[in-house]
C-alpha positions in Angstrom: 114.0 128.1 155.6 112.8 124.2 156.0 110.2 124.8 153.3 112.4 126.9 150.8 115.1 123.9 151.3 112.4 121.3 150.5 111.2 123.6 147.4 114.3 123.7 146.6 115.5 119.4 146.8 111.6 118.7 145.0 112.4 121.3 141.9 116.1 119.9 141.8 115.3 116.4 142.1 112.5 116.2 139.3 114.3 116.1 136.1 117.3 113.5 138.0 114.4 111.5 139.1 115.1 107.8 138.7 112.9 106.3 135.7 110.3 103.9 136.9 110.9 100.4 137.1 109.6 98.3 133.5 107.2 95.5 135.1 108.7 92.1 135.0 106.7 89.5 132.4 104.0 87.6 134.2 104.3 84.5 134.8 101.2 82.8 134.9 100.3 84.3 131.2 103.3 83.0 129.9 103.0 79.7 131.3 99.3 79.7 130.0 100.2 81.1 126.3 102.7 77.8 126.6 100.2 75.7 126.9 97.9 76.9 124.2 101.2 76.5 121.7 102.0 80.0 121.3 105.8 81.1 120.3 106.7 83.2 123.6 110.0 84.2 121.6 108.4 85.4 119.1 105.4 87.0 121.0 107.8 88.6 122.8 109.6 90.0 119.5 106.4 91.7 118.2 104.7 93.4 121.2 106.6 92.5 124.3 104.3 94.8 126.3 101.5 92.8 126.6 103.5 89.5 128.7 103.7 91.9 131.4 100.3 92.8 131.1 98.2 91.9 134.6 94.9 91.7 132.8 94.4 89.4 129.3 91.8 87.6 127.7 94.2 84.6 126.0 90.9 81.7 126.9 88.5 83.7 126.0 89.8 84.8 122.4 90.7 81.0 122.0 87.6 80.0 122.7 85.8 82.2 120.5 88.2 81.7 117.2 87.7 77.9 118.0 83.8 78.2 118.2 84.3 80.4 115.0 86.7 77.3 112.8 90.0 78.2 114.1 92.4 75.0 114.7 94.6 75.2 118.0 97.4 75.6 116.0 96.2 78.2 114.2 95.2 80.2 117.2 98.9 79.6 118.7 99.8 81.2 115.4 97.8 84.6 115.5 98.6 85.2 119.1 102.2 84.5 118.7 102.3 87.0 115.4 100.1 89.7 117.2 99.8 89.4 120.6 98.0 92.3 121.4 95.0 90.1 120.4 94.6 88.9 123.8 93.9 92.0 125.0 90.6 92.3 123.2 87.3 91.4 125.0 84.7 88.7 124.0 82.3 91.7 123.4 84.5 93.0 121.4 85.2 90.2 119.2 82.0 89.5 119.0 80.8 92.7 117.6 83.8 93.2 115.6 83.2 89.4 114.0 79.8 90.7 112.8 80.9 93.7 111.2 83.7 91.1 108.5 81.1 88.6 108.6 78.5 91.0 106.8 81.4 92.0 104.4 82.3 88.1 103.5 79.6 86.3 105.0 81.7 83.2 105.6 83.4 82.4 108.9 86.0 80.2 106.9 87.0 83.1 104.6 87.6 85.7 107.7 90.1 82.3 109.6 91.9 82.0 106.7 92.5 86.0 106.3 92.9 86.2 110.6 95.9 83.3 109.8 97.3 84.9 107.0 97.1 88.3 108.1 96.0 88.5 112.4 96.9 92.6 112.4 94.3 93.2 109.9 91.7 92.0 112.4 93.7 92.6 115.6 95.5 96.2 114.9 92.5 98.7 116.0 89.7 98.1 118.6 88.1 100.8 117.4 84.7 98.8 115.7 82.7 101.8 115.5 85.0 103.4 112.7 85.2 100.1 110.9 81.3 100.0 110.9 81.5 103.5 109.7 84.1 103.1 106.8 82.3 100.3 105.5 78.9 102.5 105.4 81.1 105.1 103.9 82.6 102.7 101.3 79.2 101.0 100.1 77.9 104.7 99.6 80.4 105.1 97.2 79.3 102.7 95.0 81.8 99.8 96.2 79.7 96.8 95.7 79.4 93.6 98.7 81.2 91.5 96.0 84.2 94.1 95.7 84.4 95.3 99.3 86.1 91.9 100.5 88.7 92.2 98.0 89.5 95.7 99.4 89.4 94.2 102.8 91.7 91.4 102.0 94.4 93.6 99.9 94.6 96.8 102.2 92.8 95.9 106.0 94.6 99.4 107.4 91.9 101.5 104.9 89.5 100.3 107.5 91.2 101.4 110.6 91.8 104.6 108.9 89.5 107.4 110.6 87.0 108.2 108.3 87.7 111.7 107.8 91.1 110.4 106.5 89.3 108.7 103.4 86.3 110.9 103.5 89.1 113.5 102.3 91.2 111.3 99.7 88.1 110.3 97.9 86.7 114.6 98.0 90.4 114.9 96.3 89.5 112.5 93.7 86.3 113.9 93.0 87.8 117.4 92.8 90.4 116.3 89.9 87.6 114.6 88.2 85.8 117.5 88.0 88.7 119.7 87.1 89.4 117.2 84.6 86.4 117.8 82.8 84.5 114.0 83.9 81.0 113.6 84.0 80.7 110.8 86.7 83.4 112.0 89.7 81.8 109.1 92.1 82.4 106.4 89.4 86.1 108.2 88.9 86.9 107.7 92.2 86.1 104.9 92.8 87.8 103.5 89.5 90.8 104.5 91.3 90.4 103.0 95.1 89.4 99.4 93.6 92.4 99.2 91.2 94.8 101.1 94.1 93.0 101.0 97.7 96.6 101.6 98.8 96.1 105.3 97.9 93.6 105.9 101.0 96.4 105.0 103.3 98.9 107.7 101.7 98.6 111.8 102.4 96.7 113.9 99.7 99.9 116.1 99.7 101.4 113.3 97.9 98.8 112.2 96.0 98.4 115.7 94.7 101.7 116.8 94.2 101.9 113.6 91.9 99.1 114.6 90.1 100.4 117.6 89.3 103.7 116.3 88.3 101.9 114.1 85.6 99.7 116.3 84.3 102.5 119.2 83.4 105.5 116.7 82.7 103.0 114.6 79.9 101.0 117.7 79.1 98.2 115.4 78.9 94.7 116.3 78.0 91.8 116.3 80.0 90.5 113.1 78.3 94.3 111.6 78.1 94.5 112.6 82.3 91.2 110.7 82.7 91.7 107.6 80.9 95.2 107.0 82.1 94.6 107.9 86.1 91.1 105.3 86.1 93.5 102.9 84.3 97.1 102.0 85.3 97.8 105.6 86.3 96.0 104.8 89.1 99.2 102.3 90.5 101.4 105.4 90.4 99.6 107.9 92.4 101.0 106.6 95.4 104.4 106.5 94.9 106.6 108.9 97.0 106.7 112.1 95.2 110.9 112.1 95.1 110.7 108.8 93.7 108.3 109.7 91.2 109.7 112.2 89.7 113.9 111.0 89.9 112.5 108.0 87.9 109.8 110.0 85.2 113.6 112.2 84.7 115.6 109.3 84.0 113.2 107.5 82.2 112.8 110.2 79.9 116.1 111.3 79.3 117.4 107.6 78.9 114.8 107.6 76.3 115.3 111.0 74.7 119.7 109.3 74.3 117.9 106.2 72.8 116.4 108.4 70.2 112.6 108.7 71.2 110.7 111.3 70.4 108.9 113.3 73.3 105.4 112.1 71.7 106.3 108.8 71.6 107.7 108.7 75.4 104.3 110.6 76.6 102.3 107.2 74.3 104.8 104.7 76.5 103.6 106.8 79.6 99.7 106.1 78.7 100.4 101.9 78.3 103.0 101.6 80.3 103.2 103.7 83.2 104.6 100.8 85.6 108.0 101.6 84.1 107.8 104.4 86.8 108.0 101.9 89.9 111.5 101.1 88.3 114.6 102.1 89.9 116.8 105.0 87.5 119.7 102.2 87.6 118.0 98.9 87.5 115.4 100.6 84.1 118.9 101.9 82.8 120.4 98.3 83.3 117.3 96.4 81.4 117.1 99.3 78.4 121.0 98.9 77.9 120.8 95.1 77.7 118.2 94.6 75.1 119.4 97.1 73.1 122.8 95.3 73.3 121.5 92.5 72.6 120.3 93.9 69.3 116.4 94.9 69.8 115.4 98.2 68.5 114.1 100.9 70.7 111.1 101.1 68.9 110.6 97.0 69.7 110.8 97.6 73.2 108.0 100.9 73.2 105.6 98.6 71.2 106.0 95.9 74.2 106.9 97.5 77.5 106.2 94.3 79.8 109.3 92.8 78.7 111.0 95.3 81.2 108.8 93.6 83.8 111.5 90.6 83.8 115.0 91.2 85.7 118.3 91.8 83.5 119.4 88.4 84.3 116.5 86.7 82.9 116.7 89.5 79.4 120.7 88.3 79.0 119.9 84.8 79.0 117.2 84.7 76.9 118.7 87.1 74.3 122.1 85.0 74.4 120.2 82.0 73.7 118.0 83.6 70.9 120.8 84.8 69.5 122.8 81.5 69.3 120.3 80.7 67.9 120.1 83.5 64.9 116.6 84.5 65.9 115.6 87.3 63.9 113.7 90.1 66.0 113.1 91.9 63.1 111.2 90.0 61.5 109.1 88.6 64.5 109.0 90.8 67.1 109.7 90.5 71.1 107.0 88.7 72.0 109.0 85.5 72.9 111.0 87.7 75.4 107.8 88.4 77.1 107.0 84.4 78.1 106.5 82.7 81.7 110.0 80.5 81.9 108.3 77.6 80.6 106.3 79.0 77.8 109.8 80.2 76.9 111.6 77.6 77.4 109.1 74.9 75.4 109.6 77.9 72.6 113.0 77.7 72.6 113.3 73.8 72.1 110.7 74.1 69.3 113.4 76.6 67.5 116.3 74.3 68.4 115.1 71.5 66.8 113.9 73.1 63.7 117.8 74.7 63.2 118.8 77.7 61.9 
C-alpha cells in the first residue's frame, strides 16, 4: 500500500512539477565585461544566456582579437553585439582565424568584417564544416579572389552543413543539364557568385520557382539559360507566393496597359528585378509615369526607371513637365539619373527656356 501511494504521488506529481529555477546573471562576468567597455544592456538584449554562464573566455578572446588588430573599443563592440563570442576557446579561435585568414589573407580585412558583422565569425563553432565548405567551394571553380566576396556578402553559406550546398549546387547542375548547357559546373556557379543567397534557401523553393518561370515565359532552353546565369539568377530565391502574386500582377497590369505577351516575356529577360516589386507599390510607379504622360512602350525600352520610388517619378515628371520637356522626342533617360545628375540636368533645361 506505502509503495502503490508513492507510485502513485511520483506519476501525479511529474507533469505539476515546479519548473526549475533560471540561474541568476553572474556577477563577476558582468563586472569584468564592464571593464572591457562592453554594452551589458545590450549584451543582455541579444543572448542573455551567456551572463549567467559559470564558465567564459571574455580575456582570452580579448586578448587574441587585440594580438590580431582589434582596438578595445572594437572588442567591446563584438561582444556586446554577439556575446556568445566569449564562449569560444583560444583553440578555437585560433584554428578558426586560419581557416578566413587563408580565404583573405589579411588580419585587417577579417577586423573590419568581425566589427561589421561579429555573427559571421562568431555564429557556429563548428570549424571543421567551414574548412570543408571552403574545399567544397574552391572545387567548384570559385576562385581565392571571389571566395572572400562570398564570405563577406553571405557568411551563413559557410556554416551551412555541407550536404545542404552539396545538394543546391547538384540542383543547379541538374537544370543545366535539362536545359540543354554544355558546362553545368560553370552554370552553377554563374549563379552562386551573382546570388550566394540561394545556398541558404530550400531546393523546394528554388525549384518550384524554376518551374514557375520556365512555363509562365515559355522560355527556350537557350532563353532559360542566359536569363537564370544573368539577372534571373536574383529571383530564384524569392518566396515562391511572392513570386508568382507579383509575375500575375505584373503581367496583367501590363496586358491593361496594352503589351503584348511577347513583349512582357522580352521585359522579363532585361528586367527581371521588376519581380522583387510589391503588386501595389509596381502598380503605383506604372500608373504615375504613364500619368505623367510617358508611353508604355518608353517605360519597357528602360525598366530601371522603376528602380526609383513614386515620390521621386512625381517630382521629376512635374518638373519636366513645367518645363514642356518632350519625352517623345528624347526619351526617359533623364528620369533614370542619380539626384544630382538630375538635378544639374534640370538647371541646364531651365536656363535654356522652353
Amino acid at each position: 500500500m506505502t509503495s502503490n501511494c508513492f507510485l502513485s504521488r511520483f506519476l501525479s506529481g511529474s507533469p505539476t512539477a515546479p519548473p526549475r529555477p533560471i540561474r541568476s546573471e553572474n556577477i563577476p562576468l558582468q563586472e569584468s565585461l564592464s571593464i572591457m567597455g562592453v554594452d551589458l544592456e545590450m549584451a543582455r538584449q541579444k543572448q542573455p544566456a551567456v551572463l549567467r554562464n559559470v564558465l567564459t573566455n571574455e580575456h582570452g578572446l580579448a586578448k587574441f582579437l587585440s594580438s590580431k588588430g582589434a582596438s578595445r573599443e572594437v572588442i567591446a563592440s563584438i561582444i556586446s553585439r554577439f556575446p556568445r563570442a566569449i564562449t569560444r576557446s583560444c583553440d578555437h579561435l585560433e584554428e578558426r582565424w586560419n581557416l578566413w585568414y587563408n580565404v583573405f589573407q589579411d588580419n585587417a580585412e577579417i577586423v573590419k568584417i568581425l566589427d561589421r558583422s561579429p555573427e559571421s565569425f562568431f555564429r557556429s563553432n563548428n570549424n571543421e564544416n567551414l574548412r570543408k565548405n571552403i574545399l567544397f567551394l574552391t572545387g567548384l571553380g570559385i576562385t581565392h579572389r571571389d571566395l572572400p566576396k562570398l564570405l563577406m556578402k553571405a557568411p551563413r553559406v559557410f556554416s551551412n552543413s555541407l550536404n545542404l550546398n552539396r545538394a543546391m549546387v547538384d540542383l543547379l547542375q541538374n537544370v543545366s543539364m535539362s536545359l540543354g548547357g554544355t558546362d553545368h559546373e560553370a552554370f552553377a556557379r554563374a549563379i552562386i557568385f551573382r546570388n550566394v543567397y540561394i545556398l541558404i534557401r530550400s531546393t523546394k523553393r528554388v525549384s518550384a520557382n524554376l518551374e514557375f518561370l520556365l512555363t509562365a515565359l515559355k522560355l527556350t532552353n537557350s532563353e532559360a539559360l542566359n536569363l537564370l546565369q544573368g539577372k534571373g539568377a536574383d529571383i530564384l530565391d524569392l518566396s515562391h507566393g511572392g513570386l508568382k502574386r507579383n509575375f500575375e500582377n505584373l503581367h496583367e497590369k501590363l496586358m491593361s496597359l496594352g503589351c503584348s505577351k511577347s513583349e512582357i516575356k522580352s521585359l522579363m529577360l532585361n528586367g527581371s528585378q521588376l519581380l522583387f516589386i510589391s503588386p501595389k507599390t509596381l502598380n503605383e510607379k506604372l500608373d504615375c509615369l504613364v500619368q505623367g504622360g510617358i508611353d508604355i512602350k518608353r517605360i519597357l525600352e528602360k525598366p530601371k526607371v522603376l528602380d526609383y520610388s513614386t515620390a521621386t517619378l512625381k517630382q521629376r515628371l512635374d518638373d519636366l513637365n513645367s518645363l514642356e520637356y518632350d519625352f517623345e522626342t528624347h526619351g526617359i533617360a533623364i528620369l533614370d539619373k542619380s539626384k544630382k545628375r538630375f538635378e544639374e540636368k534640370l538647371e541646364r533645361l531651365q536656363t535654356l527656356g522652353p
